[in-house]
PASESE-15871 format. One line per field, with one value per residue: residue number from 0; z, x, y of N, C-alpha, C, O in turn. Coordinates in steps of 0.05 Angstrom, whole numbers. Last residue first. Layout:
N
num <- (NUM, ...)
n_z <- (Z, ...)
n_x <- (X, ...)
n_y <- (Y, ...)
ca_z <- (Z, ...)
ca_x <- (X, ...)
ca_y <- (Y, ...)
c_z <- (Z, ...)
c_x <- (X, ...)
c_y <- (Y, ...)
o_z <- (Z, ...)
o_x <- (X, ...)
o_y <- (Y, ...)
This chain:
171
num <- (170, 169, 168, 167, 166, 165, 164, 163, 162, 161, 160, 159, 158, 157, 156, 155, 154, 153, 152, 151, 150, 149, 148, 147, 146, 145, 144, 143, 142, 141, 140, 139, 138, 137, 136, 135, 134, 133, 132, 131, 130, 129, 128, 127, 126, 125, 124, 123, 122, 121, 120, 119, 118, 117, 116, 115, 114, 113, 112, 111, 110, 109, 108, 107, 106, 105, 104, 103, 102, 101, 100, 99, 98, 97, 96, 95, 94, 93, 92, 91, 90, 89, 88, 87, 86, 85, 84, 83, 82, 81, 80, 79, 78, 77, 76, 75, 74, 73, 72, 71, 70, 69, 68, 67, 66, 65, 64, 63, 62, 61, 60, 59, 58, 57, 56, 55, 54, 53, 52, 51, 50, 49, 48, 47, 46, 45, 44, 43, 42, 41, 40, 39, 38, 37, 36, 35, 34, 33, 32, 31, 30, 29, 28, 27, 26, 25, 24, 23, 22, 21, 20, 19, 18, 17, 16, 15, 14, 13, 12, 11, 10, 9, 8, 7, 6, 5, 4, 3, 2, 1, 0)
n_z <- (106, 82, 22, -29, -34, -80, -121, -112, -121, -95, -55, -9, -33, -54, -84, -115, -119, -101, -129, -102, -101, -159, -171, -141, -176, -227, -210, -204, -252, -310, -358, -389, -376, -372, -335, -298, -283, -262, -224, -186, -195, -213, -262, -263, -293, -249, -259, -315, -308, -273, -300, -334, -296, -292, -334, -331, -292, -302, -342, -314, -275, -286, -237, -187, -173, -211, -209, -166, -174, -214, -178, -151, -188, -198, -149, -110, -49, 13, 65, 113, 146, 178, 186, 231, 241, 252, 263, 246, 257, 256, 280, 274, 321, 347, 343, 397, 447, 482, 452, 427, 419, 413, 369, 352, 318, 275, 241, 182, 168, 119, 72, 69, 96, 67, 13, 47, 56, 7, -12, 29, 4, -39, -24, 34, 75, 118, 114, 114, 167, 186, 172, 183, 241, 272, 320, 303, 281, 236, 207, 184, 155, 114, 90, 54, 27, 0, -29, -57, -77, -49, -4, -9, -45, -7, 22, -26, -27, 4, 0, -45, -15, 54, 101, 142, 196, 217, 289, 330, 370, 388, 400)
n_x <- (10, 72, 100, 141, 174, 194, 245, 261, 291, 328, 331, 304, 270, 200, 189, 124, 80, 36, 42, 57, 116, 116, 97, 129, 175, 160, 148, 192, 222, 188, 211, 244, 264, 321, 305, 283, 327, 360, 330, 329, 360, 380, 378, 384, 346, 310, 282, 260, 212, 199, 187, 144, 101, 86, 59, 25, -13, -40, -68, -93, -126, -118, -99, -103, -44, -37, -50, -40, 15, 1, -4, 35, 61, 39, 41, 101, 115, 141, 116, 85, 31, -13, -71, -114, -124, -91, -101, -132, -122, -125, -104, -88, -104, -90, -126, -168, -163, -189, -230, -214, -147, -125, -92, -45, -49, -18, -39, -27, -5, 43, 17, 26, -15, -59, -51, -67, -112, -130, -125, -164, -206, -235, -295, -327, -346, -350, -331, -270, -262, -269, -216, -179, -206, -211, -218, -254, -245, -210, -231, -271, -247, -220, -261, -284, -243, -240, -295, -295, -229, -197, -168, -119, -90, -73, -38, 1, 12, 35, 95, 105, 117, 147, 126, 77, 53, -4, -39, -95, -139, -184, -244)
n_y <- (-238, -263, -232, -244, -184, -139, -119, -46, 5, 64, 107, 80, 34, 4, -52, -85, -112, -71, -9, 47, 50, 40, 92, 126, 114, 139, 184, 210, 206, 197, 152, 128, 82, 92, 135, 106, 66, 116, 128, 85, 30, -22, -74, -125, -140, -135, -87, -88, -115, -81, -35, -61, -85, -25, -16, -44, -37, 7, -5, -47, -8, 68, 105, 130, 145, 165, 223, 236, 251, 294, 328, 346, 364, 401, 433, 408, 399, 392, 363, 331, 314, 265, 248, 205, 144, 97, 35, -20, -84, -160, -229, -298, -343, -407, -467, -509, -533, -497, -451, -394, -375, -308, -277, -233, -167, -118, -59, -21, 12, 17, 10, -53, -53, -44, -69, -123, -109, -110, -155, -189, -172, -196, -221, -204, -175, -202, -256, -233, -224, -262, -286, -253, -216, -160, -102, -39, 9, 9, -40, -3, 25, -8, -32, 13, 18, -31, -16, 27, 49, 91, 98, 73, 103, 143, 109, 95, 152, 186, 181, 214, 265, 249, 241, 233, 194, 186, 201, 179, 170, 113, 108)
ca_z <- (119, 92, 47, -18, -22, -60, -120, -107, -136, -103, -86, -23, -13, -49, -60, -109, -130, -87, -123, -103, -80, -138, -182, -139, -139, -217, -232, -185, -226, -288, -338, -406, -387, -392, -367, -303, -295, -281, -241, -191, -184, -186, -263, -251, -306, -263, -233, -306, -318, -260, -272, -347, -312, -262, -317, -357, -291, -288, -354, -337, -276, -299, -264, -202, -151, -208, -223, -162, -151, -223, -202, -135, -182, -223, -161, -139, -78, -2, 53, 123, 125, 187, 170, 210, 242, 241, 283, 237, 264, 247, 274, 265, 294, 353, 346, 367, 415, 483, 459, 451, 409, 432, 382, 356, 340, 276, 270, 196, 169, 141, 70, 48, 113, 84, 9, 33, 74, 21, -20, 30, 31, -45, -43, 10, 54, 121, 127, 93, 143, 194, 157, 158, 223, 258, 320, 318, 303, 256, 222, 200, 167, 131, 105, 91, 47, 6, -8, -31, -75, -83, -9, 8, -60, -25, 27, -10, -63, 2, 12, -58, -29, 24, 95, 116, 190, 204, 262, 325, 348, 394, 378)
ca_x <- (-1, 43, 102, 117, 175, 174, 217, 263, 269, 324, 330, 311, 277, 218, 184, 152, 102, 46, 45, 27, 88, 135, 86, 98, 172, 179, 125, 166, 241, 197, 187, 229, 232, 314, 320, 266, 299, 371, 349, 301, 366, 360, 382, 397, 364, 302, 303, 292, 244, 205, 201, 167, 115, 92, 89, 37, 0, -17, -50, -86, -107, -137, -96, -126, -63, -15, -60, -64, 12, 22, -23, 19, 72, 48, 16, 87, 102, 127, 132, 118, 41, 11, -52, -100, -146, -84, -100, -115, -128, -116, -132, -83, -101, -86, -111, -167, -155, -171, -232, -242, -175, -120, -134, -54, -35, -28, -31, -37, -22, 46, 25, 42, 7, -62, -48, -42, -98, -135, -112, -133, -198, -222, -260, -314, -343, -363, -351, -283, -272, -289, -241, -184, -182, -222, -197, -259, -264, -205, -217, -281, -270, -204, -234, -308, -246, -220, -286, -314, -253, -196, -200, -143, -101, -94, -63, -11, -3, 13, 90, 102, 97, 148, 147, 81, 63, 16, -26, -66, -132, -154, -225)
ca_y <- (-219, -264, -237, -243, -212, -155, -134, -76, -4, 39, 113, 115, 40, 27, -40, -69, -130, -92, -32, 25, 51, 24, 71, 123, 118, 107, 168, 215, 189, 220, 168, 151, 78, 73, 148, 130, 58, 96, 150, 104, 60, -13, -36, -111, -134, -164, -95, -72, -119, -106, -36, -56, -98, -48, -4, -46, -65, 8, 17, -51, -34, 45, 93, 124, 125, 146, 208, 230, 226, 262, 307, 318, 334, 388, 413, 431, 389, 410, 356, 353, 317, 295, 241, 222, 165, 115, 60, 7, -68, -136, -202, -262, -325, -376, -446, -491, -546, -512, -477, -396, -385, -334, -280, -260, -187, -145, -78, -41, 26, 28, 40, -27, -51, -15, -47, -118, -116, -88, -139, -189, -172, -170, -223, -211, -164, -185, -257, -242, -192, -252, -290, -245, -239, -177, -126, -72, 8, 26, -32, -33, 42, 12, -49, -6, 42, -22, -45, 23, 37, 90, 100, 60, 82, 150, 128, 81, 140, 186, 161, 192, 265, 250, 265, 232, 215, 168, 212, 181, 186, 133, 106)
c_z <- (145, 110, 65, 11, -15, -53, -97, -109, -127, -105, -111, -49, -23, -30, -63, -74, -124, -87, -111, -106, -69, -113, -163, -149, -131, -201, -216, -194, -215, -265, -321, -384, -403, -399, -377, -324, -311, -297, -263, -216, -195, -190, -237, -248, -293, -269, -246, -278, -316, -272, -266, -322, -330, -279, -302, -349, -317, -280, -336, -352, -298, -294, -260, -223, -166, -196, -228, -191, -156, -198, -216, -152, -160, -208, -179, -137, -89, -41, 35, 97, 126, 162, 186, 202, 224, 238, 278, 254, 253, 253, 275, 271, 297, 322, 347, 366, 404, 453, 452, 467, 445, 426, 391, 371, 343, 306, 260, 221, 195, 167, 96, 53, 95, 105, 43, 33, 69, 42, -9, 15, 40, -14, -42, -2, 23, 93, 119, 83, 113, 179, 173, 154, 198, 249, 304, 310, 327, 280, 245, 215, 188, 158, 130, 93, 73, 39, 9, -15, -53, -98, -43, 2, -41, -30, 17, 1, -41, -16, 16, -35, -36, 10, 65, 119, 176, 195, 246, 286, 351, 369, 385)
c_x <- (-13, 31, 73, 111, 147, 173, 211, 241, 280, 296, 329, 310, 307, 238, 215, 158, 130, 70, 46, 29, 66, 124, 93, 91, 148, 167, 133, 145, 206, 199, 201, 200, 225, 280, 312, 288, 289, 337, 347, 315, 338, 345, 356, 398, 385, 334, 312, 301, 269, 229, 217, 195, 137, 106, 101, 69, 23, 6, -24, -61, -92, -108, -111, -121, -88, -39, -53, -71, -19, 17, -14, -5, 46, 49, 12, 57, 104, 142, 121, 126, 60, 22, -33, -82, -135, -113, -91, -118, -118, -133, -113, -105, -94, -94, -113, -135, -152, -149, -198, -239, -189, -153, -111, -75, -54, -25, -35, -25, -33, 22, 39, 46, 34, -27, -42, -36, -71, -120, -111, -123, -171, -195, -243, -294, -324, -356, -365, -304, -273, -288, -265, -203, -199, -202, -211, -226, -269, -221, -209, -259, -270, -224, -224, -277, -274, -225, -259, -297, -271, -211, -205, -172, -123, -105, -78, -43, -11, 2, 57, 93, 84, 124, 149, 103, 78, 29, -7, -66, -100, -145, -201)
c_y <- (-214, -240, -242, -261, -218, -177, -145, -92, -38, 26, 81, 107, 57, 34, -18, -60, -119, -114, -56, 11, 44, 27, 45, 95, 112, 98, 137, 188, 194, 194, 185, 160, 105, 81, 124, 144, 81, 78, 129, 120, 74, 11, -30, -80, -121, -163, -123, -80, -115, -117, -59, -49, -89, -67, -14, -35, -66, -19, 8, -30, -36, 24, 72, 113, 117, 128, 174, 212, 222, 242, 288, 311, 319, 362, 405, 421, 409, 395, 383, 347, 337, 298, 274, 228, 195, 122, 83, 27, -36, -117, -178, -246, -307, -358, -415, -479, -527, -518, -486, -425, -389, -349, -308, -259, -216, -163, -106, -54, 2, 30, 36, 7, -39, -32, -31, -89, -114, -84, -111, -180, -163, -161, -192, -216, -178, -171, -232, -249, -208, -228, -282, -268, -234, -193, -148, -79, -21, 26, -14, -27, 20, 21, -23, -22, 26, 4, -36, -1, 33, 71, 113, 65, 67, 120, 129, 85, 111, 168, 168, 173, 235, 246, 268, 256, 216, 194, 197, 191, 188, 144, 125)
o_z <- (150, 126, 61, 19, -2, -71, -91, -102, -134, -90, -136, -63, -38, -9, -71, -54, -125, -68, -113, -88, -47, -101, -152, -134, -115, -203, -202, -179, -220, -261, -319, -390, -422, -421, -393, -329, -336, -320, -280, -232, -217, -190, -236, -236, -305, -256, -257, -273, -316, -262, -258, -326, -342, -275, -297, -356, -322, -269, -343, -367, -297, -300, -239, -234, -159, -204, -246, -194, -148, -203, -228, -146, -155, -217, -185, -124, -78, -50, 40, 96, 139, 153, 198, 211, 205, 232, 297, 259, 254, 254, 288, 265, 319, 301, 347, 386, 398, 444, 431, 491, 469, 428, 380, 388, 336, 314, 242, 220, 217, 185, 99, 45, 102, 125, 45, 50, 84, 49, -16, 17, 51, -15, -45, 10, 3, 93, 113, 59, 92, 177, 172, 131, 192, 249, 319, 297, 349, 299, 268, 233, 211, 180, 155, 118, 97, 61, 34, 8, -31, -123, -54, 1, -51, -19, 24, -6, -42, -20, 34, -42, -35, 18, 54, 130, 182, 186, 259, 268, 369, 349, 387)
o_x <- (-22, 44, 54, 114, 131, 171, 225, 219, 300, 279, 328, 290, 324, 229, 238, 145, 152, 79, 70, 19, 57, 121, 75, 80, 144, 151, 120, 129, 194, 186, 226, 178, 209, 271, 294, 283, 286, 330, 330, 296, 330, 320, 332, 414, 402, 350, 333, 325, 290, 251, 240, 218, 150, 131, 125, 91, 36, 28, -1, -42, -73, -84, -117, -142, -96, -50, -64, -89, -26, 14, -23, -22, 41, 39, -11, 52, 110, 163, 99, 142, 55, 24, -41, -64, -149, -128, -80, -141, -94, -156, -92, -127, -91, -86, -134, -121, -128, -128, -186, -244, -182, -175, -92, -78, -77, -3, -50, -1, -44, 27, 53, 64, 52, -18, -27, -20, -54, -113, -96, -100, -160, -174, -251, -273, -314, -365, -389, -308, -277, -307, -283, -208, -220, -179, -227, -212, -278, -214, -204, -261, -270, -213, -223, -277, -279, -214, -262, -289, -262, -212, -212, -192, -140, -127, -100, -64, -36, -22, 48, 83, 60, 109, 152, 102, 99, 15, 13, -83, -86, -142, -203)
o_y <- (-192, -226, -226, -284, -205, -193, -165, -84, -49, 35, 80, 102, 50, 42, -22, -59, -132, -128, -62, -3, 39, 6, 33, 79, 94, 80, 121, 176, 173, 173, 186, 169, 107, 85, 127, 168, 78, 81, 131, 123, 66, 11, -32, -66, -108, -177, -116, -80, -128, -124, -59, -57, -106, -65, -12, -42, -87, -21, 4, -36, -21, 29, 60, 109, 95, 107, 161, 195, 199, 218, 268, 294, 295, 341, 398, 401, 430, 387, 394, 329, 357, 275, 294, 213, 203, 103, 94, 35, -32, -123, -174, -255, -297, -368, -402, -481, -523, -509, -484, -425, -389, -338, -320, -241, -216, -171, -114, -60, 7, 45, 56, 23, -24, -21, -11, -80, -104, -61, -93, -188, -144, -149, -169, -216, -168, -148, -234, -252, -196, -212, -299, -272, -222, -184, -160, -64, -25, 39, -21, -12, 28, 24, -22, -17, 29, 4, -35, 0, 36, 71, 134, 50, 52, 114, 121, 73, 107, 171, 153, 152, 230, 228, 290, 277, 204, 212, 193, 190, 195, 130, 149)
C-alpha cells in the first residue's frame, strides 16, 4: 500500500473526510479501496446499495482514482475501477474548537436536519444569491456552517467564496 498524504488547508475541506467514516459502509468502501482496483459492480457484489454514494462522497473529497479495466474477452467492454490512495491526512490550517465543532457537528447531522439546509442553499443559488456572505445573512447561519454544509453535500459545490449547484456528474 503506498502511503501518500491529501493535503488539507482549510478546516471545511475535512467535512468530506470526515463524512467517509461516518458509516460502516462508507468506511469498508474506503478500506476496500485503498487495497484493490474494483468497478462499481464488484463493490456492489461486495457491499451493496449504498456504493455509489460513497463513491460519490470519496471523489467529492478529492480522494478517488479512476482508470479503465480492459475487458478479459474480445467483445466485452472497458470499465471504470476505482481506487483511493490517500492513507493520510496533512493538515495546515488553524480553527478555534468552536469551529471545528461546528465542522463535527455538520458531518453528523441527522439526514433530514441536513437535507433541510441543503434545500434552503439551493434556493438561494436558485435566486441568484452566490456569495457564502450573502446566503449566510439571508439564512441567519455562520458563513463556516454555509461552506461545510456545501461540502458535504453532494447537490453543492464550493468554490472560494461561492455556492454552486452540482452537476450531476458520472462517476
Amino acid at each position: 500500500m503506498v502511503k501518500r498524504a491529501k493535503l488539507v488547508n482549510d478546516i471545511v475541506e475535512l467535512v468530506p473526510i470526515l463524512h467517509i467514516f461516518s458509516t460502516n459502509l462508507y468506511r469498508n468502501v474506503y478500506e476496500t479501496l485503498l487495497t484493490e482496483w474494483l468497478t462499481l459492480d464488484e463493490l456492489f457484489e461486495r457491499f451493496g446499495d449504498g456504493v455509489e454514494e460513497a463513491l460519490r462522497i470519496l471523489k467529492h473529497a478529492g480522494m478517488l482514482e479512476m482508470k479503465w479495466r480492459m475487458p478479459s474477452e474480445p467483445s466485452g467492454k472497458p470499465e471504470k475501477e476505482y481506487h483511493v490512495s490517500y492513507t493520510h491526512l496533512s493538515a495546515n490550517f488553524y480553527a478555534s474548537l468552536r469551529d471545528l465543532n461546528r465542522i463535527l457537528e455538520i458531518v453528523f447531522m441527522p439526514d433530514d436536519e441536513f437535507e433541510e439546509i441543503v434545500s434552503k442553499i439551493i434556493k438561494e443559488v436558485k435566486a441568484g444569491r452566490m456569495s457564502v456572505p450573502h446566503i449566510s445573512r439571508s439564512l441567519g447561519l455562520e458563513p463556516l456552517v454555509i461552506r461545510a454544509v456545501a461540502k458535504r453535500s453532494l447537490k453543492l459545490n464550493i468554490k472560494g467564496q461561492l455556492v454552486e449547484l452540482a452537476k450531476n456528474e458520472e462517476i
